[in-house]
C-alpha positions in Angstrom: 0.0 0.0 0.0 1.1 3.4 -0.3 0.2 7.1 -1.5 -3.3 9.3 -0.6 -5.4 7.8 2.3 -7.6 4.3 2.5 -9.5 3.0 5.6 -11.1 -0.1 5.1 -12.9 -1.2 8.3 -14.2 -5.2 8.4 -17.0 -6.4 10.4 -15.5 -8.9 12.7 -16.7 -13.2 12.6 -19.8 -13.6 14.7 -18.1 -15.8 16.6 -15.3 -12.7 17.2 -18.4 -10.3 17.6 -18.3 -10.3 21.3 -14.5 -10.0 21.5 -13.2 -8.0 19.1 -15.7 -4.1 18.8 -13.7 -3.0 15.8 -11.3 -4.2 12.9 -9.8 -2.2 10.2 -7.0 -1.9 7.9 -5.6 2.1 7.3 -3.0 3.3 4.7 -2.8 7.0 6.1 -0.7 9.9 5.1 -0.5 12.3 7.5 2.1 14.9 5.7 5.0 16.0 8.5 6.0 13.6 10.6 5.0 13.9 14.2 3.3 12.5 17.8 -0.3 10.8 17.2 -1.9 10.5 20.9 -3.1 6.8 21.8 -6.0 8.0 24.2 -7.4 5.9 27.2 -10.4 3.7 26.2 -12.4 1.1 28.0 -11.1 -1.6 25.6 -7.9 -2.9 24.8 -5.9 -1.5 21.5 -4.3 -4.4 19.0 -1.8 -2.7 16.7 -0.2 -4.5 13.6 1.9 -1.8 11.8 3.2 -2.8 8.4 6.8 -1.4 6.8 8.4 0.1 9.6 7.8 -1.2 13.8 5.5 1.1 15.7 7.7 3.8 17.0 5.6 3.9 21.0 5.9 4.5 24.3 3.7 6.3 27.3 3.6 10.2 27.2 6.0 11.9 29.2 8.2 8.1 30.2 10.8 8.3 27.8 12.1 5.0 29.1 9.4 3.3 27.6 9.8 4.1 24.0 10.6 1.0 21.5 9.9 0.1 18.4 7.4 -2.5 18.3 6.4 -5.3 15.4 2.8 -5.0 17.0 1.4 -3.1 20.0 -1.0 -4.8 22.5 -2.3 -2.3 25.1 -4.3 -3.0 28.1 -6.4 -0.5 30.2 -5.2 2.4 31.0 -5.4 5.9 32.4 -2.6 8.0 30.7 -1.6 8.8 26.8 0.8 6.5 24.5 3.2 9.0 22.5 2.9 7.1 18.6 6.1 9.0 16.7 5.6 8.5 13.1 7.1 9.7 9.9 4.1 11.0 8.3 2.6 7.8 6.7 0.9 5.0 9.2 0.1 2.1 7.5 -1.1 -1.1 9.2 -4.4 -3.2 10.9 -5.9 -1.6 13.9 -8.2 -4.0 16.5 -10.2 -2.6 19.4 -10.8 -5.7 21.9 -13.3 -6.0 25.1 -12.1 -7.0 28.4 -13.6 -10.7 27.8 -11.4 -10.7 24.8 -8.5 -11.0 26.7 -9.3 -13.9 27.8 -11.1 -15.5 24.7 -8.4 -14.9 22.2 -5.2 -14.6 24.3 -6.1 -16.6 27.0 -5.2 -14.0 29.9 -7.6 -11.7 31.7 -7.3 -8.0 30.8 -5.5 -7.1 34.2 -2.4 -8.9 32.9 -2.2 -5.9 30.0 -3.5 -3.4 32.0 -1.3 0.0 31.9 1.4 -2.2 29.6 2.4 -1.9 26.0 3.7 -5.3 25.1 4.2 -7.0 21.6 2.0 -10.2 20.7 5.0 -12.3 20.5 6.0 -11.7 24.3 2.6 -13.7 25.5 3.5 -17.0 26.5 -0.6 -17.3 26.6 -1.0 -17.3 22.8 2.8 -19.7 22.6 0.0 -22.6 21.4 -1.6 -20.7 18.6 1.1 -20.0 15.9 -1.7 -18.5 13.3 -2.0 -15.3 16.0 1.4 -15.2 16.9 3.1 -15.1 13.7 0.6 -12.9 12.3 2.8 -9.6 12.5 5.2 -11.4 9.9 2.7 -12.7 7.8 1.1 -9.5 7.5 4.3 -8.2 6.4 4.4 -9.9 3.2 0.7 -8.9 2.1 -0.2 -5.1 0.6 -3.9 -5.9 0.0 -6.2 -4.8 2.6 -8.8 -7.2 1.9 -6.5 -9.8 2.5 -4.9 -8.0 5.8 -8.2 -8.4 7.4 -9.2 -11.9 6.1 -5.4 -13.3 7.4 -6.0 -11.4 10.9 -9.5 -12.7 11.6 -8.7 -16.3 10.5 -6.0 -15.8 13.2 -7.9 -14.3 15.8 -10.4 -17.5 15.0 -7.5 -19.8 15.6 -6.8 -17.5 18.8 -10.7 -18.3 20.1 -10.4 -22.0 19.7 -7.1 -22.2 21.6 -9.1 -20.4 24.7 -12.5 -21.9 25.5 -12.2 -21.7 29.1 -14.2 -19.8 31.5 -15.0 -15.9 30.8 -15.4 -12.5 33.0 -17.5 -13.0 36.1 -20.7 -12.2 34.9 -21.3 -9.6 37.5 -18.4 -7.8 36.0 -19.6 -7.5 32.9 -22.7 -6.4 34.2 -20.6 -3.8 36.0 -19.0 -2.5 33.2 -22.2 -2.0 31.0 -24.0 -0.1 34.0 -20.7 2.3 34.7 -20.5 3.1 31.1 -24.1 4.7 31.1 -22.7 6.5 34.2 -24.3 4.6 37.3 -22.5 5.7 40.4 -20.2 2.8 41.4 -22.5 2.3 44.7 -25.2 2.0 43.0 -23.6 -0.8 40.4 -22.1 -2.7 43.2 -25.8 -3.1 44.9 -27.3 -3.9 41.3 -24.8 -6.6 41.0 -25.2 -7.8 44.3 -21.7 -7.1 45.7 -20.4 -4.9 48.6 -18.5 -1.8 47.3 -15.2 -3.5 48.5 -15.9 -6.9 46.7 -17.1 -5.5 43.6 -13.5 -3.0 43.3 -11.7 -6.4 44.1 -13.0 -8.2 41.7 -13.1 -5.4 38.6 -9.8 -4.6 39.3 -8.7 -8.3 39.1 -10.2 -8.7 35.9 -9.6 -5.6 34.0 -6.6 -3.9 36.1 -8.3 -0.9 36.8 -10.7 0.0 39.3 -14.5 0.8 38.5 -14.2 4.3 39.2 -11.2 4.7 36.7 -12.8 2.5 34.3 -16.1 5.0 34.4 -13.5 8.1 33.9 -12.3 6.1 31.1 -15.4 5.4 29.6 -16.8 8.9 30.0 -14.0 10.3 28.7 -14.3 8.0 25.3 -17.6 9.3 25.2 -16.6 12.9 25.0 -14.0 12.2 22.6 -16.8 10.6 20.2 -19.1 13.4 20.6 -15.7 15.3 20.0 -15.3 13.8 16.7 -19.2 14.3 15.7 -18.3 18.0 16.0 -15.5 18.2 14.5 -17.3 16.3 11.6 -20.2 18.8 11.2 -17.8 21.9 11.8 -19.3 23.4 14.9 -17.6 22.3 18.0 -19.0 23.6 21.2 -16.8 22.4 24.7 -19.8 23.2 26.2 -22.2 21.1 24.6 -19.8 18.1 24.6 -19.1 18.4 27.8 -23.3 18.1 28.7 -23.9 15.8 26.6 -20.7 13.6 27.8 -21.5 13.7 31.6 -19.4 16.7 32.7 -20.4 19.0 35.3 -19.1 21.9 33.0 -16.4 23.0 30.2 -13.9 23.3 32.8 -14.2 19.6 34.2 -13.7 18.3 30.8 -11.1 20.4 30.0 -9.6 19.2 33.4 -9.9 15.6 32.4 -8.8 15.7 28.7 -5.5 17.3 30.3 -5.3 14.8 32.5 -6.0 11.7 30.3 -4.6 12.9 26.9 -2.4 15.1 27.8 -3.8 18.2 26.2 -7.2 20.2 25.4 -10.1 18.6 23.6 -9.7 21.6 21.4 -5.8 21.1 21.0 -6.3 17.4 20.4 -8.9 18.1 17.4 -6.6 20.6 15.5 -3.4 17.6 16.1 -5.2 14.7 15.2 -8.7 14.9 13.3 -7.0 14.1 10.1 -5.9 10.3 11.4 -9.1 10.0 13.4 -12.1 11.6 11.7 -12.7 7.8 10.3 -12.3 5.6 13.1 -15.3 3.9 14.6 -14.3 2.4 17.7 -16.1 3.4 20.9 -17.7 0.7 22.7 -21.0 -1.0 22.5 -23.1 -0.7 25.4 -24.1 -4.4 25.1 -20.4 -6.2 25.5 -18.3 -6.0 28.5 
């Protein structure tokens, strides 16, 4: 691939469809080279870069910048610094908590606040289709056939990993705390204490509830972010309304604090690479 722009997103398997939220292949230019922000999100981020390794590492920890073949994120609460050379080309996966466990057979928590490469899991060691699939991808330039060789090995991931799934009160918890639920109120729906119900969440996904509902807000403004940018009238005020925020200054507060910048800052830096992607969660998977 190479020269102008192409996003080809893929619908995942139905048997991936409660794992995997969003699949795509992307061939972008994005002129100068530069810093593209990998925001939080309540789901993990799958990365397979093709030509040169991902150039990543948290913002502001220096010591964690590598190159990587492929970039497997967990949850987490702070901004990944991307350096590119003006052209990102590659297959990008969002992945649900339970997906951890489906397809590379560890529970979120074990990813949670890590950038790690596929080939470091000693989980996925017995399914070679998924953990050589950053050098198979290598030698492909169709984006049809990106997708097709990374679902067929995220397929051969799930039938590795049939053992048992989330606690079904988590996943519960984490669809009631994305419509904003106060985390008392989820923990009595679920029928745990407070205590038990932060125990468990943050064994399972490595964050607690209450940073997981920051999270999750905070993808919803960044959506509703993107839906103004796309119509050309962006209004902080209205986002942050319509997002959960008690005002313009508490999202302000919390975009510095998550992404590292201003939701207006973060629009003018990065709507070019975004303005396509489709990858906030669904309300019905954990």
């Amino acid at each position: 691939m190479g020269g102008g722009t192409a996003y080809l997103p893929r619908k995942p398997h139905p048997a991936l469809a409660p794992y995997v939220i969003s699949m795509a292949a992307y061939d972008m230019s994005l002129g100068a080279p530069g810093v593209h922000r990998g925001l939080p999100s309540p789901a993990l981020t799958l990365v397979l870069p093709l030509g040169e390794a991902i150039d990543v590492g948290w913002s502001g920890a220096p010591a964690t910048r590598a190159p990587r073949r492929s970039l497997l994120s967990g949850l987490h609460v702070a901004p990944a610094a991307i350096h590119h050379d003006g052209h990102q080309t590659g297959v990008q996966l969002m992945l649900t908590t339970s997906g951890a466990r489906a397809l590379l057979g560890l529970p979120a928590a074990a990813l949670s606040r890590e950038l790690v490469e596929l080939d470091q899991l000693d989980a996925i060691a017995g399914a070679p289709q998924l953990r050589s699939l950053p050098e198979r991808l290598h030698a492909e330039d169709d984006q049809e056939e990106l997708l097709r060789l990374t679902e067929t090995a995220l397929l051969a991931g799930l039938s590795r990993h049939d053992g048992p799934g989330p606690r079904p009160e988590v996943a519960r918890a984490q669809r009631a705390l994305r419509h904003g639920i106060p985390v008392s109120e989820v923990a009595v729906e679920v029928g745990w204490s407070r205590r038990h119900l932060s125990e468990q969440f943050r064994a399972e996904c490595g964050i607690g509830p209450k940073e997981y509902q920051r999270i999750a807000r905070f993808q919803g403004s960044v959506r509703l972010l993107l839906e103004a940018g796309r119509a050309g009238r962006v209004r902080l005020a209205d986002v942050a309304a319509d997002a959960g925020y008690a005002d313009q200054s508490h999202l302000t507060r919390e975009w510095t604090a998550l992404a590292g910048c201003t939701p207006t800052r973060w629009l003018a830096e990065e709507f070019p690479f975004v303005q396509d992607w489709r990858g906030e969660v669904d309300d019905d998977r954990p």
